[in-house]
Structure formats: structure tokens, C-alpha cells
C-alpha positions as CSV (number, residue, x, y, z in Angstrom):
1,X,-10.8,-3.3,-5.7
2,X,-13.6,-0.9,-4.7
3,X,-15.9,0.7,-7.0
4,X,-15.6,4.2,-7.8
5,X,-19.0,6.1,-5.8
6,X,-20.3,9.8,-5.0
7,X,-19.2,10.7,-1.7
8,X,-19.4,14.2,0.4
9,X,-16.3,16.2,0.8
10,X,-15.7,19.4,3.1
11,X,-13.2,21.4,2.3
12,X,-13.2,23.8,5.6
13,X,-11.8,23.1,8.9
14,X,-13.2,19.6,10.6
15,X,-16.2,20.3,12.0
16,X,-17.8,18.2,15.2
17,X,-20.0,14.6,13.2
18,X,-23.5,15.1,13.3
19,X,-25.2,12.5,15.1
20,X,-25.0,8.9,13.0
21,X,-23.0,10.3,10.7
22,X,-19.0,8.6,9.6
23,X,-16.4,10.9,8.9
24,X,-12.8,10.5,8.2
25,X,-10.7,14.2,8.8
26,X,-6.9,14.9,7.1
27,X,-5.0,16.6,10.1
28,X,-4.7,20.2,10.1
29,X,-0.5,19.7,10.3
30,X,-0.7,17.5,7.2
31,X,-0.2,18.9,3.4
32,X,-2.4,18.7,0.8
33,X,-3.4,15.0,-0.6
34,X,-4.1,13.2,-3.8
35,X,-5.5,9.4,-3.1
36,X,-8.5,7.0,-2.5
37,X,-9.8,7.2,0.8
38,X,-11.2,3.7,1.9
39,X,-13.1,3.0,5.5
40,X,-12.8,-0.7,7.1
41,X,-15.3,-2.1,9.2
42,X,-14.8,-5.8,10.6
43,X,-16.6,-7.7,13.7
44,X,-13.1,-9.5,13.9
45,X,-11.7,-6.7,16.3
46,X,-9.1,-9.5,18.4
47,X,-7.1,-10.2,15.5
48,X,-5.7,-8.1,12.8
49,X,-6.5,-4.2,12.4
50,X,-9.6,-3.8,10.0
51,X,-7.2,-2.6,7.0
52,X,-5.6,-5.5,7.1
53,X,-8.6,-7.9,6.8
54,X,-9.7,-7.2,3.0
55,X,-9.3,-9.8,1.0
56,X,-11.1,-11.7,-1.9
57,X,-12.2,-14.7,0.5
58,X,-15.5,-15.2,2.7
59,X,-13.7,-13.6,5.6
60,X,-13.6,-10.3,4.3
61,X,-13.6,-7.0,6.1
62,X,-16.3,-4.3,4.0
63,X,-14.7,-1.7,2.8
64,X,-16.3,1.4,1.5
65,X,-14.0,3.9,-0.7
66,X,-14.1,6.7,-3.3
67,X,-11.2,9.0,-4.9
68,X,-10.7,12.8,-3.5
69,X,-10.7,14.8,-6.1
70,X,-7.4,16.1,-8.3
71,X,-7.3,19.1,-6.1
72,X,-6.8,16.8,-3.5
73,X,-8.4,16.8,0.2
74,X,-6.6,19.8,2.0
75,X,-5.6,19.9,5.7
76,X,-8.6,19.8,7.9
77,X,-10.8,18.5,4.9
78,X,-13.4,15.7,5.8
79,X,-14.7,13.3,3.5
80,X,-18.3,11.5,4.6
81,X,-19.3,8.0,4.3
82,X,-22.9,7.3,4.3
83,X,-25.7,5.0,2.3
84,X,-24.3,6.4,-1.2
85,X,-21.1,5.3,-1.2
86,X,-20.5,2.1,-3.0
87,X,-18.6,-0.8,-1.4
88,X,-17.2,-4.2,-1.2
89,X,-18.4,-7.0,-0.6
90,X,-21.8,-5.2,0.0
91,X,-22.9,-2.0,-2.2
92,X,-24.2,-0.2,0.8
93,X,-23.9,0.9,4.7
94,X,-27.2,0.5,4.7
95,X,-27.2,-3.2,3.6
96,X,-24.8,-4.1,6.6
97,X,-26.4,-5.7,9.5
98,X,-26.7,-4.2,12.4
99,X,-24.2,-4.6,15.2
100,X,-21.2,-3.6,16.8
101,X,-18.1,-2.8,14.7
102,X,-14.2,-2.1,14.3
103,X,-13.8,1.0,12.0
104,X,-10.5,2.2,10.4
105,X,-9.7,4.8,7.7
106,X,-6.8,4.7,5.6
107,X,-6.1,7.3,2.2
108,X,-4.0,5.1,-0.2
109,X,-1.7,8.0,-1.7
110,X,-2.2,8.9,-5.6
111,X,1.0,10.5,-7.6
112,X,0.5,12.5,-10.6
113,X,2.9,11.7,-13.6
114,X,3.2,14.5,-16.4
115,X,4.4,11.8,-19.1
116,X,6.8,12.8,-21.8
117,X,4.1,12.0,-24.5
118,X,2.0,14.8,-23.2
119,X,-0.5,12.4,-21.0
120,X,-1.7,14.0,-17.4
121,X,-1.8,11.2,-15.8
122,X,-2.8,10.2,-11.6
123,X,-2.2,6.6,-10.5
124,X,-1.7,4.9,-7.8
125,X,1.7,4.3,-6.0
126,X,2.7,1.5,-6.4
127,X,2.3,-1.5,-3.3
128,X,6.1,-2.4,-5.1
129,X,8.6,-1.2,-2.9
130,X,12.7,-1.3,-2.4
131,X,11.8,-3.7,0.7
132,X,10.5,-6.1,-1.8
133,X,7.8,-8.5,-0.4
134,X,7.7,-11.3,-3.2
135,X,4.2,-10.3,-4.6
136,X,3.1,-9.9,-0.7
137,X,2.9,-6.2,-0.1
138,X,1.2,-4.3,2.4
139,X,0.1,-0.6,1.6
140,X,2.7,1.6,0.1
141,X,4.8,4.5,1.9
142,X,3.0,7.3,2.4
143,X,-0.4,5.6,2.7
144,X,-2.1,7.7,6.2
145,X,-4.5,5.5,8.6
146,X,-6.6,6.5,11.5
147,X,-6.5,4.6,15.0
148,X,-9.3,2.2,15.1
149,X,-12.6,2.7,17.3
150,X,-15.1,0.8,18.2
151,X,-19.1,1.4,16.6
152,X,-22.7,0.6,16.6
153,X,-24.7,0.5,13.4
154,X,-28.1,0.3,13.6
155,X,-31.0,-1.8,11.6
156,X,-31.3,1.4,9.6
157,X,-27.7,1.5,8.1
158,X,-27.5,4.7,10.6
159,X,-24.6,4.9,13.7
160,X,-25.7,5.4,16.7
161,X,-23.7,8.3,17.6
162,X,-21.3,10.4,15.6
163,X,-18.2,8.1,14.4
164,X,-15.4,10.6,13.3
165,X,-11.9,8.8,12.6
166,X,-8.4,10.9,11.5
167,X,-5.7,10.0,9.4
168,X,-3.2,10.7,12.3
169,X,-0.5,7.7,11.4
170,X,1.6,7.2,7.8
171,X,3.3,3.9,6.5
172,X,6.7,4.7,7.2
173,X,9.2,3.6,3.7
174,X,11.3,0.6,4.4
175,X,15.1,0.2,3.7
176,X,16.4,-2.3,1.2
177,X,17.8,-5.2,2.5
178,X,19.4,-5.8,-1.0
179,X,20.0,-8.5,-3.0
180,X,21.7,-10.3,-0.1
181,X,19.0,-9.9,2.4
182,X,22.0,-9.0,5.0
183,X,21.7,-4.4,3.6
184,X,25.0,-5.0,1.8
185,X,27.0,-7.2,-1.1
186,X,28.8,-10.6,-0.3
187,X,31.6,-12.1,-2.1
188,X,28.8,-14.1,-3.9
189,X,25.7,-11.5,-4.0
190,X,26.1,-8.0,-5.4
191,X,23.2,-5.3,-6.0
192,X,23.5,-3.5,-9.5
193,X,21.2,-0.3,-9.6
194,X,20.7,2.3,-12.7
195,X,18.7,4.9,-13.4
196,X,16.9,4.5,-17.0
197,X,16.9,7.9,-18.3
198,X,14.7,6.3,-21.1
199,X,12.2,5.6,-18.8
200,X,12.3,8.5,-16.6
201,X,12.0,10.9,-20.1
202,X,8.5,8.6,-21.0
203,X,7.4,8.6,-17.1
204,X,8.7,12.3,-15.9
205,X,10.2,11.1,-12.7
206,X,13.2,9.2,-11.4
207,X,13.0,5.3,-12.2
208,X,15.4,2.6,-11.2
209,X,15.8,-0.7,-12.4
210,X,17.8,-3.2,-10.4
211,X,19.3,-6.7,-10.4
212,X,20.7,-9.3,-8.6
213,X,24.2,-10.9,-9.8
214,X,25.3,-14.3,-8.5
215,X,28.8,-14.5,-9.2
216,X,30.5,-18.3,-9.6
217,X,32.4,-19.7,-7.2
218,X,36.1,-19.1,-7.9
219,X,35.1,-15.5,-10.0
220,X,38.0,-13.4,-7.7
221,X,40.3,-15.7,-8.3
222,X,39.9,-16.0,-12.3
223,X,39.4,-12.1,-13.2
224,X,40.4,-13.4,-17.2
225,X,37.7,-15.9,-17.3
226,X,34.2,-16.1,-19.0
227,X,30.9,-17.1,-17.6
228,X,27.5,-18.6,-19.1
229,X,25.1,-15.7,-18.5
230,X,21.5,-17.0,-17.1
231,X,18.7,-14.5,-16.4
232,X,15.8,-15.7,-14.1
233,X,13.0,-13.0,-13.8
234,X,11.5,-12.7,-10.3
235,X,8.3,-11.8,-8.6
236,X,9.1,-8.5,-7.3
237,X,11.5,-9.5,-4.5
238,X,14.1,-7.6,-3.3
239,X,16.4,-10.3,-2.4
240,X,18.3,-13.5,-4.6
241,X,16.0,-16.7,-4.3
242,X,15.9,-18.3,-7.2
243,X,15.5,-21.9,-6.5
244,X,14.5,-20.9,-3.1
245,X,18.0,-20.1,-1.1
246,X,21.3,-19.3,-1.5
247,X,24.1,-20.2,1.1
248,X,28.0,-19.0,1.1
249,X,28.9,-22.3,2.3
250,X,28.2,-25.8,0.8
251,X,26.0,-28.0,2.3
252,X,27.3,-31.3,4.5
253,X,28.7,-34.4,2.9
254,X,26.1,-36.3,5.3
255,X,23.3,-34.3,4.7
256,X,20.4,-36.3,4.1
């Protein structure tokens, strides 16, 4: 989570940084956006990409972030980071110490939903997506980041020359590998989608609910016969694991 802050926002064409100053440009070929746009910085710049080292632990990237507003930031828009905007784990740029940094930009998208109760409403996508993940997600489709570049931030919480970062790459969406984890149905596996039109009336957009159905060994070859129905309510994962693994073939006599 990062706290809401005041930031600067240009709405013309990107313009050249001003000495010290931290910028983060939507390309001109890009559309119109609706999101928060967060800026990385980690000394860790051998590992993972800065983006990818937030977290709630000692380790931490900081990250600094603030929402465009509804109009959205246009193509060739700029938003500033500077001493004002609030961040995590510490409130200010200006509190950082000084040093040499990895920098990355990243807008996490925003989608508006015009509700059937009459609520205007702009949220979040959701990290949930038909790839699954188990409760491990990365950012959603659709989220843009910037390359990463290297920094130097002075005792003053001031750069020492113009750092200026675009939003040139997008998380591409991810196919379902279904409930199988193979992209299609086995004799023992099948994936059952809908469409709840209850839920898309209340939401004002398409929603799909899915499940994964385990059939009993021997179903195909007893059409007449009834099952016990049991319902086991995952984490978010796209694929059948209760208990941790399914197999279509039993395990050996002599296994130990």
C-alpha cells in the first residue's frame, strides 16, 4: 500500500527534466490512462527489477506513488516525483540517504465501473487473473513500466542530474492453463465457465465465474449413476489442487 500524496502533473507534450528533477512520461503512441503511478528505487540493482522488490519485510524497495486524476494522464503527459510526494517505507525523497540508485516506474491500471445501483465507481484491476497464481500474483495486464536506470541522490533529497523514466513496456495478459494445468480437459479434469448475468447487471461489465470438476473414477462408464457432491473453495488458483496434486494414474504398490 502507498499513501495517497499531492503530486505535479503536465498535461502537454514531455518536455526535457530540469536538472534534479524525477519524471515519469506516458508515450506519445499510448491512449489515454486511468491508474496509480508508483516510482521504485532499490540499491539491490543485481537481483530483481526494482518493481519487483516491494514488499512488507526489512528488505523493501521505497516506493513513492499517487493516483492520476479521473481524466486520466494523456499521451505525452508527465507526472513529477519530488519531496511532496508521500511514500513507503519512508514519507519523503528527501528522507532517503544519499547514494546511488535503481529507479523504475510502473502505472498500475484503474477501470471505471458504472454499477447498476447508480455508484461511479474507479478501482483497481484486479492482481486476480485467468492464469491464476494461488494468492501469488504479480501486477495485473495492462499495468505499463519503464526500463530501469541507474541514479544519484544527493544529501539534499535532490538528483544529481535530470532522471526522466517512460512507461515504454505493458504486462502482457496470460492464457489459462485451465483447471488441468495442461490448456485443456482430461478424462478426470474438466473446466466449467458462466457468465453471471446477475453479477454483470450489479457490476456493468462482463463477469465469469468458474470451477473445477473432478469427476470419479469409472464416471464414463456408469452415465446412470449418482455421485456425493463435495465443494472445496480455493485460493484463487486456476488449476485443481486440492490436497496438493492430482494424477491420472494411481500411485505404485511399492511406493513408500
Amino acid at each position: 500500500f502507498v499513501p495517497m500524496a499531492a503530486l505535479t502533473i503536465g498535461w502537454g507534450w514531455v518536455a526535457a527534466a530540469t536538472a534534479g528533477s524525477l519524471t515519469v512520461a506516458l508515450p506519445r503512441s499510448s491512449s489515454t490512462k486511468l491508474g496509480r503511478v508508483r516510482v521504485y528505487l532499490s540499491t539491490s540493482c543485481d537481483t530483481a527489477p526494482p518493481r519487483a522488490q516491494c514488499s512488507d519485510g526489512q528488505e523493501t524497495a521505497q516506493v513513492f506513488g499517487v493516483d492520476v486524476p479521473d481524466g486520466g494522464l494523456r499521451p505525452g503527459g508527465t507526472v513529477a516525483i519530488d519531496a511532496s510526494t508521500l511514500g513507503y517505507p519512508r514519507h519523503s525523497i528527501a528522507s532517503l540517504p544519499a547514494g546511488t540508485y535503481c529507479v523504475q516506474a510502473e502505472l498500475f491500471p484503474y477501470r471505471r465501473y458504472l454499477r447498476g445501483d447508480g455508484a461511479d465507481l474507479l478501482l483497481p484491476v484486479s492482481c486476480v487473473s485467468d492464469a491464476g497464481g494461488d494468492g501469488a500474483y504479480g501486477s495485473p495486464p495492462g499495468t505499463l513500466y519503464s526500463d530501469v536506470v541507474s541514479a544519484v541522490l544527493g544529501q539534499d533529497g535532490g538528483w544529481s542530474g535530470p532522471v526522466a523514466l517512460e512507461l515504454t513496456h505493458e504486462v502482457a495478459a496470460v492464457r489459462s492453463p485451465g483447471c488441468s494445468g495442461k490448456g485443456n480437459d482430461t478424462d478426470y479434469i474438466k473446466t466449467v465457465s458462466i457468465h453471471s448475468t446477475l453479477l454483470e447487471r450489479f457490476w456493468g461489465t462482463r463477469m465469469k465465474l468458474e470451477a473445477c470438476v473432478l469427476l470419479p473414477f469409472g464416471f464414463h462408464e456408469r452415465p446412470s449413476a449418482r455421485y456425493p457432491l463435495l465443494i472445496a473453495h480455493g485460493h484463487y488458483s486456476a488449476i485443481f489442487n486440492p490436497g496438493g496434486r492430482f494424477d491420472d494414474t494411481p500411485p505404485s504398490a511399492n511406493l513408500s
